[in-house]
N, C-alpha and C positions, 0 to 999 in steps of 0.2 A: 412484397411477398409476405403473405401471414397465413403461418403454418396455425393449427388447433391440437393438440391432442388432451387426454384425460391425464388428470394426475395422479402422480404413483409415489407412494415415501420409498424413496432409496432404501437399499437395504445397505448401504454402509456411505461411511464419509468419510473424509479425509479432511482438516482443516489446519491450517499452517498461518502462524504471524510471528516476521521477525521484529521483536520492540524497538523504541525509536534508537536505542545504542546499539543496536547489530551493525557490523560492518557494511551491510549492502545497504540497509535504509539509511544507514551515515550517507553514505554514495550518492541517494536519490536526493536527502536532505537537500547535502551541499549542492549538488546538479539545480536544482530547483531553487536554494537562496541565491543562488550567481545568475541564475536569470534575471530573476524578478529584479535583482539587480542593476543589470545591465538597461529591463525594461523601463525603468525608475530613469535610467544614466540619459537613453534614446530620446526619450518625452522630455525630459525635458530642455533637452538641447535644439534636438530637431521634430518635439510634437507628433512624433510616428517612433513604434518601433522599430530596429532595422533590424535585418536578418540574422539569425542568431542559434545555435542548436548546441546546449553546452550538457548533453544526454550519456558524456565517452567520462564521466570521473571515477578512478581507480583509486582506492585507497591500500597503501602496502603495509602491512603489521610492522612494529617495530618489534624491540627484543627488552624482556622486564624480568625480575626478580623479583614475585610477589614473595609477601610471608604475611605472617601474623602479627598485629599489628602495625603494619606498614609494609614496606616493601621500595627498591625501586626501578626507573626505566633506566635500562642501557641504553637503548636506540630508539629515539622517537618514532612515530609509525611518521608516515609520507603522506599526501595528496595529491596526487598527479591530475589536473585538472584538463582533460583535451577536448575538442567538439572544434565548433566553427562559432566566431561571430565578426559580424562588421567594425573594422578599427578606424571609424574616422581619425586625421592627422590629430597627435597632441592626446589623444585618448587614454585615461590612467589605465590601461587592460590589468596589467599585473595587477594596483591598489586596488580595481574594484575585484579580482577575483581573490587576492588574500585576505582582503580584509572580511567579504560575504564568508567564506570558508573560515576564519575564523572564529569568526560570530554566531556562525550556525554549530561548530562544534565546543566554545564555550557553552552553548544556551541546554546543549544535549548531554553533554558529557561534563558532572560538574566536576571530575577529578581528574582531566585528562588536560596538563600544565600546557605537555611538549611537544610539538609536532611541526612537521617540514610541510608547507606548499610547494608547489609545481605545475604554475600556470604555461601550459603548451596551449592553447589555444591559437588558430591560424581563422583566413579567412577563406569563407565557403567562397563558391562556385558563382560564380556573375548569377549565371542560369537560372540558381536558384535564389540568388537574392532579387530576380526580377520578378520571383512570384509572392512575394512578399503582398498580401494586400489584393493579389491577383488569383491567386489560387492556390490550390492543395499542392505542398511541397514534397511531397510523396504519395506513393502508392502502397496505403497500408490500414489495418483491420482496427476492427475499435469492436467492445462488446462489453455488455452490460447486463444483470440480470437481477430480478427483486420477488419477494423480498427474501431479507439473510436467514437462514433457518435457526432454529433454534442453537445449533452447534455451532454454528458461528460467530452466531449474539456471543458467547459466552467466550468462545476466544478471543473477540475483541473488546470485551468487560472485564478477560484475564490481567490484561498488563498492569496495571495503577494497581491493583491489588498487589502481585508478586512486589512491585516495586516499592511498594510504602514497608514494607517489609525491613526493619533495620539492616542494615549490613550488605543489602542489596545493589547491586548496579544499575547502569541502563538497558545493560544488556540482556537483553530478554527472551528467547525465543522457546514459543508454545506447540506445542502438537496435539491435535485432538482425533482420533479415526474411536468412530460409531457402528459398530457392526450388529444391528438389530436395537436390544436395548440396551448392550454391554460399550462402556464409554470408558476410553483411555487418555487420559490425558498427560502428556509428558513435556516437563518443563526444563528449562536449562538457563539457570541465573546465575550471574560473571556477580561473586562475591568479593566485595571490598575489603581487605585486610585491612586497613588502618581501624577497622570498624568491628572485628573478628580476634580474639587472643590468644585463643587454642581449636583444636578439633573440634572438643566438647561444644565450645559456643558458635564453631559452625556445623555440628550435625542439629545442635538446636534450632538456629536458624531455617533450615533445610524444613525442619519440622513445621518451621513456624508457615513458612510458604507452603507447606503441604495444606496446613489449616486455613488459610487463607484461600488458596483453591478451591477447598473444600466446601467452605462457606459461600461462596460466591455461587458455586455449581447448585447447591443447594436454596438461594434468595432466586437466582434467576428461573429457577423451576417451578417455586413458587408462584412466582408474579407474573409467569408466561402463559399462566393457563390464562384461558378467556380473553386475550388481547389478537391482536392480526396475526400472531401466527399459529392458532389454533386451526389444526386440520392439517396444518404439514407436519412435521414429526413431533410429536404429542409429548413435552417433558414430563412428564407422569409415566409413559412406556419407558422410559429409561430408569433402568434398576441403580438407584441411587447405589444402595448400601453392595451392589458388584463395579462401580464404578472405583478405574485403580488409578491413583495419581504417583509419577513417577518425578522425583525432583533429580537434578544433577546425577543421573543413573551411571553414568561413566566413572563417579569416582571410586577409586581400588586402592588400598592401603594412605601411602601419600599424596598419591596422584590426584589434588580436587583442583577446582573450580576457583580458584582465589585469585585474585587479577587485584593490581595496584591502583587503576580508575576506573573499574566498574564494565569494563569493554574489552571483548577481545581483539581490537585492535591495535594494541598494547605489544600482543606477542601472538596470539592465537590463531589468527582469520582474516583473511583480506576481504575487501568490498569492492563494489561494481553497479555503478548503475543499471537496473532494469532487473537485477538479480531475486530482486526483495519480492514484497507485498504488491499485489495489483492495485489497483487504483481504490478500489475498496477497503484495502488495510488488509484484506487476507491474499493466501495461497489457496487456490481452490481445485486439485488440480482433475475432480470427478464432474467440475463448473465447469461453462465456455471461460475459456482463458485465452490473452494474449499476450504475446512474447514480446510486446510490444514497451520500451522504457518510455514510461509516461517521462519522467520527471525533466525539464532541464532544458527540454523544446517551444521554441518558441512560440506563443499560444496565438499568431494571428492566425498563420499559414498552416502547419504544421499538424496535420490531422492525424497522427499517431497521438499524441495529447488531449486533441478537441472533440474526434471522435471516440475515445475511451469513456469520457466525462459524459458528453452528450448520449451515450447509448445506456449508461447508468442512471444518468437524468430521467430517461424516457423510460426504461424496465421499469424505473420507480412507481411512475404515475403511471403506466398503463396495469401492475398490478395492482391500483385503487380500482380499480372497473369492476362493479358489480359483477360476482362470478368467477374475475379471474384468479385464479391462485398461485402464478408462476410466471413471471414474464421475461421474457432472453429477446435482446436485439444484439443485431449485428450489422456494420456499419463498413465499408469499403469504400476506400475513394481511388481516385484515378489522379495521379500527377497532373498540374494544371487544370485541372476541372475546377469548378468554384465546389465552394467546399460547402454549400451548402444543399450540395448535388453529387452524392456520393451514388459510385457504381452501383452497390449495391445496398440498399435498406431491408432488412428481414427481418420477422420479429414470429417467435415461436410461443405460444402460449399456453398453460394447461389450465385447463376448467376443474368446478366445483363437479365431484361423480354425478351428482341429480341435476346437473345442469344439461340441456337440449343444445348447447352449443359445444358441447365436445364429443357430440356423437358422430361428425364427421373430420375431413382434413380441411377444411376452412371456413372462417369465421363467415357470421351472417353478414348484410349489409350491414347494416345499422352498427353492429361490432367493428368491422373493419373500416367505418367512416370516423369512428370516433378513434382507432387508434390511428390511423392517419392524421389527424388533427394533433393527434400528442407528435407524432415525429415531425409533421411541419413545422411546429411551434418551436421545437426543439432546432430541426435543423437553420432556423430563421434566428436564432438566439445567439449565433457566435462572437458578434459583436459586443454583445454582453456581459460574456464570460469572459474576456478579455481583461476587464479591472481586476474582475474576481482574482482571477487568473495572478495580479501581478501584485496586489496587496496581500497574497497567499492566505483567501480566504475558501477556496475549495482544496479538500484534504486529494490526496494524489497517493501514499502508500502510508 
């Protein structure tokens, strides 16, 4: 199914990324290093992966006493690690899921010492370890859409910026909502006390991240003009100098933002797989969106994973098609179906306004022969994606 219509710039957005120390993308992280893990553990024992879905990681805040210059934790935060995988006899389950959860919250969080794992993992369901290889282990949506607009570019260009910021954590999370040319952008950065001595040096801080927003908002407005996303929301129409940047707005008297490792899961915020970022790195919620947790699913079977990638893959390259200016697929499969034959394929497109192919509701021949070739190529590719998948060389949130 390939819908056409004309394109229209939003009259507002909404765009959301939580940084890679936010409690929920901690969640996907870890969900996602204990696979690939496990995937690593499968191959090479038994040359195949086996059944595996570790998509259920909760992360629980501990309890800290930040201050000014230092500070410390009462109670370490937790990992509660649950899902399903295959325990051949003799199998380290525990060692491979502490030590992956480890290693992935050393690499993210450099000042975060303490913390409890909690491997519950069991084994799934015969049923569905017999689709392993065989077919789509569930019945579930996948969606993808290209390209990022200009608001979006800029809140996933925000993070490295707020974070090179001295005194800054990992913890990062961005808001950006566009209504017309008026742009808001409101931040919220988990400051590191051992790095902070007084108030003074963190409302200068504050400051500092406001300029660094600031700057950033301003190079990428520049440099956007005349590249591919010219004609969808024009950075020139957005009124730089009524653009308002909000840092740590919550803070009142003593009440700020000061965390001991950089993360509010320290004391502040729990996490949860599937919570975070879509597979894209954003929150989109005025974009097709699904409520689907990529991260932590096994990438043979497993088509809440394969098809979220694969339908992003495909938006990508079908908006290179002379003309198009917008492209959204959407991807459904059917439990045991091969997954390369998903229920349903749809793909929604919007044309350039002087273009003769967005005068109706469906594409010419010629149009709809070449984006079938994208989504065949694509749907024919999962075997592929599969390495990618386990050397964690495609990003997920």
């Amino acid at each position: 199914m390939i819908a056409v219509n004309r394109y229209v710039v939003p009259s507002i957005e909404i765009v959301e990324r939580k940084g890679l120390g936010h409690p929920d993308t901690l969640a996907d992280g870890i969900s996602e290093a204990i696979s690939r893990s496990l995937c690593s553990y499968y191959l090479e024992r038994f040359s195949r992966i086996l059944h595996h879905n570790v998509d259920k990681v909760l992360i629980i805040a501990g309890k800290s006493a930040p201050r000014f210059s230092g500070g410390t934790i009462i109670t370490p935060p937790s990992v509660v690690v649950g899902g399903r995988a295959t325990r051949p006899p003799h199998m380290p389950m525990g060692e491979i899921i502490e030590s992956s959860t480890a290693d992935y919250l050393h690499k993210n969080l450099k000042y975060l010492e303490q913390f409890r794992v909690e491997p519950r993992l069991e084994e799934g369901a015969v049923e569905l370890q017999s689709l392993m290889g065989q077919g789509a282990n569930d019945t579930s949506i996948g969606v993808g859409y290209a390209p990022l607009s200009w608001t979006e570019r800029l809140v996933l260009a925000l993070e490295d910026d707020v974070a090179n910021v001295r005194g800054t954590g990992e913890d990062i999370k961005l808001m950006a909502v566009r209504r017309g040319e008026e742009l808001t952008l409101v931040v919220a950065a988990a400051m590191v006390g051992r790095f902070i001595s007084s108030r003074q040096e963190y409302d200068e801080a504050k400051e500092r991240i406001r300029e660094a927003v600031m700057k950033k908002t301003e190079s990428l407005a520049e440099h956007a003009i005349g590249d591919a996303l010219e004609g969808l929301y024009k950075p020139e129409e957005i009124d730089l100098d009524q653009t308002k940047i909000w840092v740590n707005s919550a803070d009142t008297g003593e009440s700020i933002y000061l965390t001991v490792t950089g993360s509010s899961i320290e004391m502040g915020d729990d996490g949860a797989t599937g919570r975070g970022n879509r597979g894209n790195g954003l929150i989109t919620p005025l974009r097709p969106m699904t409520m689907e947790a990529i991260a932590g699913k096994n990438p043979v079977s497993h088509v809440g994973k394969i098809y979220n990638v694969l339908a992003q893959k495909a938006a990508a390259e079908i908006a290179e098609i002379e003309g198009v200016k917008e492209a959204r697929v959407t991807l459904v499969s059917k439990i045991g179906s091969p997954v390369s034959r998903p229920l349903l394929r749809s793909v929604q497109i919007s044309m350039d306004k002087g273009n003769g192919e967005g005068r109706g509701t469906t594409a010419s021949p010629a149009l709809e022969s070449n984006i079938n070739e994208i989504l065949d190529f694509w749907m024919e590719s999962t075997d592929q994606l599969v390495e990618q998948f386990v050397k964690g060389k495609i990003s997920l949130f």
